[in-house]
Backbone as CSV, one residue per row, in Angstrom:
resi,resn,N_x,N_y,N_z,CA_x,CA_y,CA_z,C_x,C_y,C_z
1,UNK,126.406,6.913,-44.291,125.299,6.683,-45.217,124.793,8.025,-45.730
2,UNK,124.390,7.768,-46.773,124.374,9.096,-47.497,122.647,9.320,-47.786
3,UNK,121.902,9.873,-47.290,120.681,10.277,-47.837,120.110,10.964,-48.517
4,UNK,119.225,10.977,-49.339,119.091,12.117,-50.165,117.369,12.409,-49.819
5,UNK,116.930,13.449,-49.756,115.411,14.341,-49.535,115.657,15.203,-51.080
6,UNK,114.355,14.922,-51.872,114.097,15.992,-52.902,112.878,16.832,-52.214
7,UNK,113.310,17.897,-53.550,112.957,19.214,-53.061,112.250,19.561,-54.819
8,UNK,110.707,19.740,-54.162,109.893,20.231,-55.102,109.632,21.660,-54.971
9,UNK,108.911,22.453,-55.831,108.285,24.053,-55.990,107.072,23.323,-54.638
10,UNK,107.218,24.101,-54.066,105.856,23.785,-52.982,106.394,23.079,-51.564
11,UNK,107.627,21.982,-51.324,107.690,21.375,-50.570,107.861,21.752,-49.148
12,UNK,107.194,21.917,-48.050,108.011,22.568,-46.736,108.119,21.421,-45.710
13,UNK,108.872,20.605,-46.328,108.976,19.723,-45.261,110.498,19.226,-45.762
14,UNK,111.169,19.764,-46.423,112.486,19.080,-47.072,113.384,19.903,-45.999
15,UNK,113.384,20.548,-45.054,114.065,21.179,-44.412,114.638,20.688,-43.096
16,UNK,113.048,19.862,-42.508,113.204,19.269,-41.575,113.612,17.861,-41.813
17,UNK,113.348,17.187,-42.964,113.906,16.373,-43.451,115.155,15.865,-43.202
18,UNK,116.017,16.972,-43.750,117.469,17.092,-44.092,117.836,16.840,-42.585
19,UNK,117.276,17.348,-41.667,117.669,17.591,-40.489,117.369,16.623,-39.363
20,UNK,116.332,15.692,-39.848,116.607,14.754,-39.218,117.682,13.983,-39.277
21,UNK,117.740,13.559,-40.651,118.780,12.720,-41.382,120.206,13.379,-40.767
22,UNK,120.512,14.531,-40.199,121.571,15.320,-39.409,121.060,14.221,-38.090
23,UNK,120.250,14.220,-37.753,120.157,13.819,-36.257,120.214,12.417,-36.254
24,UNK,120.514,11.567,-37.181,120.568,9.878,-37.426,121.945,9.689,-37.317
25,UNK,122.662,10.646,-37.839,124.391,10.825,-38.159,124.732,10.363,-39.898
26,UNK,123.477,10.353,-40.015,123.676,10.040,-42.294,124.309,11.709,-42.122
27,UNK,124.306,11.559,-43.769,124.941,12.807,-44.471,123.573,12.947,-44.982
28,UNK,122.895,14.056,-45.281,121.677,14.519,-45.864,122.138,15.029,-47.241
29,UNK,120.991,14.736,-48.058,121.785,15.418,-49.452,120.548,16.020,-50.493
30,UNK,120.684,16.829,-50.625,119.348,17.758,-51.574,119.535,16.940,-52.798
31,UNK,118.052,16.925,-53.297,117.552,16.143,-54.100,116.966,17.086,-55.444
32,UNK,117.299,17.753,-56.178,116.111,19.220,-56.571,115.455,18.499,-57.609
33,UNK,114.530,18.953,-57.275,113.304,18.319,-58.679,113.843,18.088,-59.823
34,UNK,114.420,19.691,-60.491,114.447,19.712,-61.892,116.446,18.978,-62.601
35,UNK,116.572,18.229,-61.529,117.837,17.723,-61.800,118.044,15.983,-61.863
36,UNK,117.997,15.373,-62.665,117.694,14.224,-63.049,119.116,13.232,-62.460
37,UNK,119.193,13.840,-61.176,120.622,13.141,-60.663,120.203,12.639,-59.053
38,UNK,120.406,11.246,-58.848,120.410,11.090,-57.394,121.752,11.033,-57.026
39,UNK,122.861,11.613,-57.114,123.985,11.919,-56.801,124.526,10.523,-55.337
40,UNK,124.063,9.584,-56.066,124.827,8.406,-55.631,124.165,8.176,-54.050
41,UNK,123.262,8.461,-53.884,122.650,8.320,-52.201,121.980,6.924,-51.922
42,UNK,122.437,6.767,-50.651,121.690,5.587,-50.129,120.292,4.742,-50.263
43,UNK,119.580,5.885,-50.265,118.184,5.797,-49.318,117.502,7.754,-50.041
44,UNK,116.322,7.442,-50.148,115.401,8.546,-50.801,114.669,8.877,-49.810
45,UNK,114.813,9.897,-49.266,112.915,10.675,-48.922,112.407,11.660,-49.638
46,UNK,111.393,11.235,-49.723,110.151,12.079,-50.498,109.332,12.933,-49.518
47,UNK,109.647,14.238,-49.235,108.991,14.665,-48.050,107.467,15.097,-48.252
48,UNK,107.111,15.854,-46.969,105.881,16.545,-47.173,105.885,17.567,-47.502
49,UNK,104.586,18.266,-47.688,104.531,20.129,-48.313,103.538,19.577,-49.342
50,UNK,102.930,21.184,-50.459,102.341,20.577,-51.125,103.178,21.037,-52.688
51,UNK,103.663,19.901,-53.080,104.374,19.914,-54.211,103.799,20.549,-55.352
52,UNK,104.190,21.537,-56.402,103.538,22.203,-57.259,101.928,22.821,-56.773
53,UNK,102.108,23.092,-55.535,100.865,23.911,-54.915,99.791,22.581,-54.705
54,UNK,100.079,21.430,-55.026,98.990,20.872,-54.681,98.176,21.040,-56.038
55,UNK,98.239,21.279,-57.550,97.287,21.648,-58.786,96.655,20.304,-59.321
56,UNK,95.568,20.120,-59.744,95.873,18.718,-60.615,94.687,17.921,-59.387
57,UNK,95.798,17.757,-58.485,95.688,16.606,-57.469,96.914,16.676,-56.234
58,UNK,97.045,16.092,-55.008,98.045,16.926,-54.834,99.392,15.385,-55.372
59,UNK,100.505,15.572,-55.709,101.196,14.857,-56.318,101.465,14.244,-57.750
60,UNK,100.367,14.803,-58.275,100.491,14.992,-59.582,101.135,15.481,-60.591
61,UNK,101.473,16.358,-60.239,102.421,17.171,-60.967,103.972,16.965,-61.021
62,UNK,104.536,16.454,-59.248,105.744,16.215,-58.939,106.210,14.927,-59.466
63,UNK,105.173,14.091,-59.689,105.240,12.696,-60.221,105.833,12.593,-61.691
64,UNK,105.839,14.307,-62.158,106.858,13.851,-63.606,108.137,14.785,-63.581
65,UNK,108.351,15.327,-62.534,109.726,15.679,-61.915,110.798,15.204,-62.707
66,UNK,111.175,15.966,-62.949,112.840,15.446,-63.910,113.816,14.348,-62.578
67,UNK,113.167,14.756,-61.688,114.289,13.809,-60.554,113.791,12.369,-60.285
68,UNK,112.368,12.033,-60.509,111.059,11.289,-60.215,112.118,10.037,-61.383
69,UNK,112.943,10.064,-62.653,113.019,9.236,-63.883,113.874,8.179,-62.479
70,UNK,115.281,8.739,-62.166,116.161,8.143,-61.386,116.013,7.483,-59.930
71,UNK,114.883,8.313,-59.489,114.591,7.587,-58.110,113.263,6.593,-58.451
72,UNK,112.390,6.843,-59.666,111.697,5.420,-60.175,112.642,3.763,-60.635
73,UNK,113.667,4.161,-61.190,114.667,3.270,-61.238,115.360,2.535,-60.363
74,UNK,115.687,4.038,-59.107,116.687,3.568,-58.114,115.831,2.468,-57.211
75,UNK,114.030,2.896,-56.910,113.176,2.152,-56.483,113.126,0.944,-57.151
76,UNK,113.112,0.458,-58.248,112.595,-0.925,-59.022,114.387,-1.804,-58.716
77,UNK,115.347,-1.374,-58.493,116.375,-1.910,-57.875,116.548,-2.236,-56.540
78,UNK,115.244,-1.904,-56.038,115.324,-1.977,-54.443,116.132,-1.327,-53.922
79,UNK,116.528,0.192,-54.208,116.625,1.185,-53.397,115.890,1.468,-52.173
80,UNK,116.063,1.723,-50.506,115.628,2.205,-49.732,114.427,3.654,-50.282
81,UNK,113.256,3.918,-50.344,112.843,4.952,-50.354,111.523,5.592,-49.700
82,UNK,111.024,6.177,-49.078,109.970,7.015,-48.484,109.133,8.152,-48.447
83,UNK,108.397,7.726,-48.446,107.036,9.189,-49.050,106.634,9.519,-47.738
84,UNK,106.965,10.712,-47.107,105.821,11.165,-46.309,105.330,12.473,-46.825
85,UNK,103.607,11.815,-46.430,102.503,12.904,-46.668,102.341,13.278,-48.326
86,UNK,102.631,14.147,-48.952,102.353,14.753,-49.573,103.472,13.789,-50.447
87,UNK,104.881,13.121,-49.852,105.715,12.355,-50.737,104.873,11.005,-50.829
88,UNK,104.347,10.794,-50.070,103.288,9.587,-50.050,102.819,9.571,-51.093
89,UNK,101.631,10.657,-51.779,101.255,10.963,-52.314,102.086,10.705,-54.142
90,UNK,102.996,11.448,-53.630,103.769,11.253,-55.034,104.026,9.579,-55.139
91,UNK,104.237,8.848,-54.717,104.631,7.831,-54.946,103.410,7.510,-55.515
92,UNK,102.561,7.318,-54.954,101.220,6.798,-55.290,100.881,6.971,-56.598
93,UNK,101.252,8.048,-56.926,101.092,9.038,-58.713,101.995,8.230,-59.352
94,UNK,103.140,7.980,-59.047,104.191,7.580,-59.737,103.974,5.972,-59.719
95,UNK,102.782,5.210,-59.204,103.020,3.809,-59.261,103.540,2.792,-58.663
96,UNK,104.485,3.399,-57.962,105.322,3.001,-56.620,104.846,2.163,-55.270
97,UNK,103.825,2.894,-55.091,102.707,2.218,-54.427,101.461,2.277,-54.222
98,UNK,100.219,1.509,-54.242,99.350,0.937,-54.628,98.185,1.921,-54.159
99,UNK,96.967,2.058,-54.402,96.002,3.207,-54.189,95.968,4.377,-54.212
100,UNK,95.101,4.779,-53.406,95.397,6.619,-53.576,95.402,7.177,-52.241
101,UNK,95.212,8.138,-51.986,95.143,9.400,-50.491,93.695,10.387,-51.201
102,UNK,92.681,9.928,-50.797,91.729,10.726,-51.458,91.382,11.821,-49.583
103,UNK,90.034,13.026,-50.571,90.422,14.035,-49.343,89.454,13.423,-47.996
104,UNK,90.327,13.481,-46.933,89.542,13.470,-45.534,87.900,13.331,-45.244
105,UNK,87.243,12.442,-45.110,86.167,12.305,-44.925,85.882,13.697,-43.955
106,UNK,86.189,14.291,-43.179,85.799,15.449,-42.602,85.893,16.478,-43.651
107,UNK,86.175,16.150,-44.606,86.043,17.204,-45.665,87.192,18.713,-44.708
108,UNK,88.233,18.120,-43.745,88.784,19.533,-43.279,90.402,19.043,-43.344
109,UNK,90.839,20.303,-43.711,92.154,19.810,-43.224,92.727,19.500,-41.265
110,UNK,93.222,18.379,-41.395,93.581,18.087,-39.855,95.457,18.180,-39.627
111,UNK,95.147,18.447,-38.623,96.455,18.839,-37.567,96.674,18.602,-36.281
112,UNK,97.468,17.461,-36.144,97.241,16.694,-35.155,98.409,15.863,-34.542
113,UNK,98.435,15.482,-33.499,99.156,13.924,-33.638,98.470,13.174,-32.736
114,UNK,98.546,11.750,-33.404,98.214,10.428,-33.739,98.842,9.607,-32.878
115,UNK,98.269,8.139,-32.477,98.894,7.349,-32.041,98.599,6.573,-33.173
116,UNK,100.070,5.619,-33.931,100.027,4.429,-34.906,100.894,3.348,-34.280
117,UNK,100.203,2.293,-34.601,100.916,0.910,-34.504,102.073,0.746,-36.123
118,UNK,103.124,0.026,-35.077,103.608,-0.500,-36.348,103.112,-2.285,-36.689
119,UNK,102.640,-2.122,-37.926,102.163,-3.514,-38.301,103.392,-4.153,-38.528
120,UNK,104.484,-4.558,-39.236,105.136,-5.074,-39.822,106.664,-4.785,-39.630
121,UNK,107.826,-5.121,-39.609,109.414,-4.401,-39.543,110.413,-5.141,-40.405
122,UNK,109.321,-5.626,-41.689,110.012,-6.081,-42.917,110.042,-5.356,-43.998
123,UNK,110.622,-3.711,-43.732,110.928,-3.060,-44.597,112.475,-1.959,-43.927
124,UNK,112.875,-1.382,-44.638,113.949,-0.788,-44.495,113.656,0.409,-43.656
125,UNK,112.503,0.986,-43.314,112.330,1.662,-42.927,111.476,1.616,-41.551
126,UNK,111.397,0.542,-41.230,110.720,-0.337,-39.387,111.739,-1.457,-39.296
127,UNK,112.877,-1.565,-40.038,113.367,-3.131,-39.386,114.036,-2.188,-37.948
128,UNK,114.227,-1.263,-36.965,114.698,-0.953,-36.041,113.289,-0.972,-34.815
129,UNK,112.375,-1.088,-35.480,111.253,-1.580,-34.752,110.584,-3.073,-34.718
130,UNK,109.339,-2.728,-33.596,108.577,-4.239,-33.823,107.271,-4.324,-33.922
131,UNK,106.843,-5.225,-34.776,105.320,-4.949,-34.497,104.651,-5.045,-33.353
132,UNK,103.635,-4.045,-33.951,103.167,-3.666,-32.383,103.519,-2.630,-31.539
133,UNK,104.307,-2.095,-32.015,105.290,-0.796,-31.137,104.502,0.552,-31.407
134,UNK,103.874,1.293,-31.106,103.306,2.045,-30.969,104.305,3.757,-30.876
135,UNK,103.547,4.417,-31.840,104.272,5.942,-31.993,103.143,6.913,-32.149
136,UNK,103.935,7.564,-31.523,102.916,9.137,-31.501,103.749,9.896,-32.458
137,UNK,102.889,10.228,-33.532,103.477,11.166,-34.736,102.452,12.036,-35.232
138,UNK,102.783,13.176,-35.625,102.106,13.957,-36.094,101.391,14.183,-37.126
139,UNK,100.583,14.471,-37.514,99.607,14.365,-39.234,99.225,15.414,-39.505
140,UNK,99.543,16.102,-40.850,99.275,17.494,-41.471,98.788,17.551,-43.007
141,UNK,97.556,17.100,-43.192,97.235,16.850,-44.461,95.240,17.175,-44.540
142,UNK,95.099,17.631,-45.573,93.907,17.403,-46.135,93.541,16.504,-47.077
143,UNK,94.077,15.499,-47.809,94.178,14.391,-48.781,95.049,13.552,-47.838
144,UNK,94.719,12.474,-47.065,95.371,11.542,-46.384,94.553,10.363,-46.297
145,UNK,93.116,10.349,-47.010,92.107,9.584,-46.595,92.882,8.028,-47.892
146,UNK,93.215,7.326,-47.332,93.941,5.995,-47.950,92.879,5.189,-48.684
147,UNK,92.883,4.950,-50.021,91.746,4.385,-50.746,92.180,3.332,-51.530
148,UNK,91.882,2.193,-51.594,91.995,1.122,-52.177,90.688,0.191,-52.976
149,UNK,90.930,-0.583,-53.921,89.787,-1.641,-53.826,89.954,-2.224,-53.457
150,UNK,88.532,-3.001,-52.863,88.814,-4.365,-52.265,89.776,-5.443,-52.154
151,UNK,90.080,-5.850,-53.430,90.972,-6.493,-53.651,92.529,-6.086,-53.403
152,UNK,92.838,-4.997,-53.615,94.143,-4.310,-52.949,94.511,-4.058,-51.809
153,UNK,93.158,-3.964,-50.967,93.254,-4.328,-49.487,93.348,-5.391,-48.814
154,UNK,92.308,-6.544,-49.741,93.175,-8.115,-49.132,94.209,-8.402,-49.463
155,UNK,95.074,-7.724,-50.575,96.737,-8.170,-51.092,97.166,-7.016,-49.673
156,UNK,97.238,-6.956,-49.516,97.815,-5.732,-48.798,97.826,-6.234,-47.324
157,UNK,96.835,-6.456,-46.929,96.762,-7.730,-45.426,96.969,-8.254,-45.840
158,UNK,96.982,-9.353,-46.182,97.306,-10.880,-46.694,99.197,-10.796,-46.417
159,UNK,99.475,-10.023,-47.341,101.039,-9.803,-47.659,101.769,-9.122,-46.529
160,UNK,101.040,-8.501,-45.502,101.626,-7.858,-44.502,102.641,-6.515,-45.049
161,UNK,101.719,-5.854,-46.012,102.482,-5.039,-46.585,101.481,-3.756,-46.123
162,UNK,100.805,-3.543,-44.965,100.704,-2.533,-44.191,101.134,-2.164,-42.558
163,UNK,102.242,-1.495,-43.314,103.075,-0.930,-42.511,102.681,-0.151,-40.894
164,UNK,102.020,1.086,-41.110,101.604,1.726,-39.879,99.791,1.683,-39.963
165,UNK,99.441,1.872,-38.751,97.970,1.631,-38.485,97.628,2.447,-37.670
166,UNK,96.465,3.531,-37.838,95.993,4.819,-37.334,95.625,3.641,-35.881
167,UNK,95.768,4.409,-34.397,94.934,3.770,-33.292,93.651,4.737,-33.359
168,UNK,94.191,6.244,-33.754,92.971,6.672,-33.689,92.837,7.752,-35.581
169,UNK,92.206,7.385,-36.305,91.845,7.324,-37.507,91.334,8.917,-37.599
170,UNK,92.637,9.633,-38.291,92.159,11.182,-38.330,91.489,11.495,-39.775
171,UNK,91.086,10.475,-40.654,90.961,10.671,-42.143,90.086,10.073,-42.387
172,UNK,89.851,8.920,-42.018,88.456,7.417,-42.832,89.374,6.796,-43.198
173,UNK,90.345,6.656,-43.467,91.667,5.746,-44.536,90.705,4.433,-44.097
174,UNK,90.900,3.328,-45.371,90.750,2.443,-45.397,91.099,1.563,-44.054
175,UNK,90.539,0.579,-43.529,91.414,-0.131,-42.718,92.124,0.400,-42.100
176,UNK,92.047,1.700,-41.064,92.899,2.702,-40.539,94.229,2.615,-41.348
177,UNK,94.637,2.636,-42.476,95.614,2.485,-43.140,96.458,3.724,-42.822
178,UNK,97.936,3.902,-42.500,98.220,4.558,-41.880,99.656,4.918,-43.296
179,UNK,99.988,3.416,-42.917,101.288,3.433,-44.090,101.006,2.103,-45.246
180,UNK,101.983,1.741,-46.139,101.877,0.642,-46.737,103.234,0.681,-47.560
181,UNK,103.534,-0.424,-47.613,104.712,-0.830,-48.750,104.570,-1.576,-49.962
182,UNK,105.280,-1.529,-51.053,104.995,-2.021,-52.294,105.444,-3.592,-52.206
183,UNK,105.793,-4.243,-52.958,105.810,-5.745,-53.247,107.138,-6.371,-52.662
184,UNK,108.301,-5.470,-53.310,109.384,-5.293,-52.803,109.821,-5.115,-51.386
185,UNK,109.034,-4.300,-50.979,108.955,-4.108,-49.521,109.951,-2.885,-49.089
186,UNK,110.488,-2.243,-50.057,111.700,-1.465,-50.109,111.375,0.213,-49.909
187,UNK,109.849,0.178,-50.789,109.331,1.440,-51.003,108.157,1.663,-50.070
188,UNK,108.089,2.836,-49.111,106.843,2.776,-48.061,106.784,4.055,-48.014
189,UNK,105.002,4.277,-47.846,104.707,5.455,-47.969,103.676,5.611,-46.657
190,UNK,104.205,6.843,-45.844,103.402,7.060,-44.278,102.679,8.466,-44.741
191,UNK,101.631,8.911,-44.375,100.817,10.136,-44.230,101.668,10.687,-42.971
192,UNK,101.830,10.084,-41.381,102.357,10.837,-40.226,103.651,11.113,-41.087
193,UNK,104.412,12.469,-40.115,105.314,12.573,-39.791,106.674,12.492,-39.272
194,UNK,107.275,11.667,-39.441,108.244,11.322,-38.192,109.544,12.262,-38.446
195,UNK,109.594,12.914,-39.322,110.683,14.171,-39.333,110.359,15.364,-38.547
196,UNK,108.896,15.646,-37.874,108.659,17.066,-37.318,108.783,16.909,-35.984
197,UNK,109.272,15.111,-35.612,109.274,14.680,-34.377,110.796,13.864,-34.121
198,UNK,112.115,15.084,-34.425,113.125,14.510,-34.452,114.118,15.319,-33.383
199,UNK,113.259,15.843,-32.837,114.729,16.638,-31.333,113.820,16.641,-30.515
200,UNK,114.560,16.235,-29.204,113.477,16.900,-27.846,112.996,18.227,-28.010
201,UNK,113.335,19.410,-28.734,113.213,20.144,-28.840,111.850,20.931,-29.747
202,UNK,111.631,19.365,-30.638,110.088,19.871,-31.088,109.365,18.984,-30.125
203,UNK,109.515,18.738,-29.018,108.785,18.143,-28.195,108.300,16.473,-27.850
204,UNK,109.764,16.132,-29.195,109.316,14.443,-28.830,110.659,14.447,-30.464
205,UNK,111.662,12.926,-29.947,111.971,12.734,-31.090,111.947,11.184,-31.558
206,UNK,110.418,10.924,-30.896,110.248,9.614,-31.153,109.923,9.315,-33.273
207,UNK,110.240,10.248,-33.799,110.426,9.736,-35.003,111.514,9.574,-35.646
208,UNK,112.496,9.602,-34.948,113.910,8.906,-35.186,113.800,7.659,-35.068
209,UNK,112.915,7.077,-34.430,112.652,5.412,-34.103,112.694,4.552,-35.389
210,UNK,111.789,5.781,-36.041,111.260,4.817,-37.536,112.160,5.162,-38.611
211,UNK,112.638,6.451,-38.519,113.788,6.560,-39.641,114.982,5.975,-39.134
212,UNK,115.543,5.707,-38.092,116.527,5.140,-38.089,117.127,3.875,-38.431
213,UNK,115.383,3.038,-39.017,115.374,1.761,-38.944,116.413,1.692,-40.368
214,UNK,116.451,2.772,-41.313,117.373,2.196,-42.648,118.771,2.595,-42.453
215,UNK,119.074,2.790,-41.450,120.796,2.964,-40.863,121.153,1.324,-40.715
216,UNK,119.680,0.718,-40.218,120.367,-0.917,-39.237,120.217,-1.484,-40.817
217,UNK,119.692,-1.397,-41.961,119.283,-2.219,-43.050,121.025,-2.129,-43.563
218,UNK,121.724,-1.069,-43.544,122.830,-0.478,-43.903,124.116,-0.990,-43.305
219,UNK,123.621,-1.337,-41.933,124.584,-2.324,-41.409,125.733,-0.814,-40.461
220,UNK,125.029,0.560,-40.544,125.359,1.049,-39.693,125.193,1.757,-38.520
């Protein structure tokens, strides 16, 4: 299986990315912003970092990415794809999925890790989990605070289209909103980490749990 991670001006998380996707046994495959090619890949991640410095807003800017035309497409085909953090973010810009990441009610940036529930494992990216399964992942953001209206939050429960759930809430996010998926169920966007938590060696590689889940969607 072939994965692909893009790579924005700003991103520092496309590194570890790549390298998880090494530690799943996919093929990892660079994604570069200004190249309007998903060079035939499986499955998208949208990593963290702050894309174009964070200007604007943070994801704003990456959201009209010359690479953003093909993986908006490859998404509305029900392509496998994933935002963490700051890729979260971009999606969100791009429409992909629903609300915003406004900044941290502590008004600070946090650095941390988290315990999240998984709500749901009807997406490509938890069907190797179950609800209810609980992960410790890491969170590195100052804009992570998850904002919705009302009404987007009862579609959103209602539909079981929230994915991960803060146990302990490092932001205000709505409804400890942790993750969420679009309609499709194909496209999901997490604030944690689960790429900085992929070898015993950064001290836990319980975030292979959750990326590995689009190897089983793949049938490998």
């Amino acid at each position: 299986m072939r994965i692909g991670v893009t790579v924005f001006p700003g991103s520092n998380c496309d590194r570890d990315a790549l390298y998880a996707v090494e530690r799943l046994g996919a093929e990892p495959v660079e994604l570069w912003h200004a190249d309007p090619d998903l060079k035939g890949v499986d499955a998208v991640i949208v990593p963290g970092g702050f894309s174009y410095g964070d200007y604007l807003r943070p994801g704003a800017i990456a959201r009209f990415a010359r690479v953003m035309g093909p993986l908006e497409r490859f998404a509305e085909e029900g392509g496998p794809v994933i935002g963490v953090c700051n890729g979260f973010q971009v999606l969100t810009e791009a429409h992909l999925l629903p609300g915003a990441l406004l900044r941290n009610t502590s008004m600070r940036f946090v650095c941390d890790r988290v315990r999240v529930r998984v709500e749901t494992n009807a997406t490509p990216w938890t069907a190797a989990l179950a609800p209810g399964d609980e992960l410790t992942l890491p969170v590195a953001h100052n804009e992570g605070n998850f904002f919705a209206d009302p009404e987007t939050l009862a579609r959103l429960e209602d539909e079981e289209r929230v994915v991960l759930r803060y146990l302990e809430n490092p932001n205000g996010s709505a409804n400890d909103i942790a993750g969420v998926c679009n309609e499709g169920r194909n496209v999901v966007g997490v604030m944690p980490h689960p790429e900085r938590v992929s070898d015993p060696a950064l001290g836990s590689d319980e975030g292979l749990r959750l990326l590995r889940s689009v190897l089983v969607g793949a049938g490998v």
